[in-house]
C-alpha positions in Angstrom: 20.6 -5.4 -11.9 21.4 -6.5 -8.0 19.8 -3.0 -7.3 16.8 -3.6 -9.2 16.8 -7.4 -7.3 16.6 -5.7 -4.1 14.1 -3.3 -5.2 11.8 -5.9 -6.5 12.4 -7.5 -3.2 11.6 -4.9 -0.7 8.2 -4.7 -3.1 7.4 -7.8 -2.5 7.7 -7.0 1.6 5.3 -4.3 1.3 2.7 -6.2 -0.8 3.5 -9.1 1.7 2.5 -6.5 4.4 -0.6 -4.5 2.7 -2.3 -8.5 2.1 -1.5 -9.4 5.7 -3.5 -6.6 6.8 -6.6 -7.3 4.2 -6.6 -11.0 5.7 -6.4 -9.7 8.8 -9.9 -7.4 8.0 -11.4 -10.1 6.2 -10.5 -13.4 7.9 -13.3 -15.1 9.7 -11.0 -17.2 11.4 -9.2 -14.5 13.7 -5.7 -15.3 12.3 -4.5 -12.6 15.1 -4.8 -15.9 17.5 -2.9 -17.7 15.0 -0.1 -14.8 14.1 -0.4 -13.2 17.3 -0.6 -9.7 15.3 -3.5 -6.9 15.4 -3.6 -4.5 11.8 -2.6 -1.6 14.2 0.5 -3.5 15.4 1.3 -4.3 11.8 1.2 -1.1 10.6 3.4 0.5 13.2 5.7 -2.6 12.6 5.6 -1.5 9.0 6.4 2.0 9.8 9.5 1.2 11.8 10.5 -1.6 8.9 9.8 0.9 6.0 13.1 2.8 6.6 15.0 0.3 7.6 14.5 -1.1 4.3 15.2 1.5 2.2 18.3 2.3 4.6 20.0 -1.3 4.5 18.8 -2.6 1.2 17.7 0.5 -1.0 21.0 2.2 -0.3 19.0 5.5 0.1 18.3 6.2 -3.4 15.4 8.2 -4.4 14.8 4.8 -6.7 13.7 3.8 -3.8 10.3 5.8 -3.8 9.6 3.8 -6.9 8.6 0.8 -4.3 5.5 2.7 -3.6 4.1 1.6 -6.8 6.4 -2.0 -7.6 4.0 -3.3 -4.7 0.8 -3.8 -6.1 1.4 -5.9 -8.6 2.8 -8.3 -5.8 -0.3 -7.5 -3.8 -2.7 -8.4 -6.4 -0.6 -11.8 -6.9 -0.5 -12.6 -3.3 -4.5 -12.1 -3.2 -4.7 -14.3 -6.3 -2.8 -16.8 -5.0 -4.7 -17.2 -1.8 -7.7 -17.1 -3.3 -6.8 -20.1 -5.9 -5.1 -22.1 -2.8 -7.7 -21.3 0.0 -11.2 -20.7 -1.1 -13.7 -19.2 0.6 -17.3 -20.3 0.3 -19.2 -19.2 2.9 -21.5 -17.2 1.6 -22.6 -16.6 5.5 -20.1 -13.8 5.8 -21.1 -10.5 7.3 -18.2 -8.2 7.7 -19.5 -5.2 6.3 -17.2 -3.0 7.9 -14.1 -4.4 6.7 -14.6 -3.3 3.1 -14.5 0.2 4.2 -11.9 -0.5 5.9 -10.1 -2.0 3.4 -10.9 0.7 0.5 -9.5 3.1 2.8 -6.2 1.2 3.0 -5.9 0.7 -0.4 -6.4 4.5 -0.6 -3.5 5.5 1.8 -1.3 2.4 2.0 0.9 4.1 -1.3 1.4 7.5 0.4 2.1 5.7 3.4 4.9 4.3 1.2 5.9 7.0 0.2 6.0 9.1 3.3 8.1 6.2 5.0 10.4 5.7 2.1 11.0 9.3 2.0 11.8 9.2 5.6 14.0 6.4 5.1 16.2 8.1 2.2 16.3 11.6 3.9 17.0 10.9 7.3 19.6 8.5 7.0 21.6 10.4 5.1 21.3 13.1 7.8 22.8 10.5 9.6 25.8 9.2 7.9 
């Protein structure tokens, strides 16, 4: 059950991290002022955290891979959740390039999971 805790938790990181990058593509406020993050520095962030993660919490079980799919129903509540708390209506908004971006990284964001997971469980045993 603790295991499954932790998993759960870790999730909730990487949906935490996949809806700080859509904000950051579709903000009109330029929260990268505010945060003091870019999307590219996130995601190499996330790279380098990813197998951290699943050294130190995950234990470097191959349940771990299962966090590339326990994170979007976090995602999807975190993008709720914003959307209820702060709404948007500016109907002014002309970021057309943001949903292609953002289609894209809902496209690749699991493999990229799943390639750092992967890393994290492999690797770290190497090292041990």
């Amino acid at each position: 059950m603790k295991y499954f805790l932790k998993l759960n938790g870790v999730s909730a990181i990487y949906g935490f991290f996949g809806f700080l990058f859509i904000k950051l593509q579709n903000s009109n406020e330029q929260p990268q002022g505010l945060i003091g993050l870019s999307a590219i520095i996130l995601l190499i962030a996330l790279f380098v955290i990813s197998p951290w993660l699943t050294k130190k919490w995950l234990e470097c079980r191959l349940w771990a891979l299962l966090s590339t799919v326990l994170w979007f129903p976090y995602f999807v509540l975190y993008i709720v959740l914003t959307g209820f708390l702060f709404t948007n209506n500016n109907i002014d908004d002309d970021n057309f390039g943001a949903g292609l971006i953002m289609m894209f990284f809902l496209l690749f964001y699991p493999f990229y999971l799943l390639i750092t997971s992967f890393l994290g469980t492999r690797l770290s045993n190497k090292l041990h």
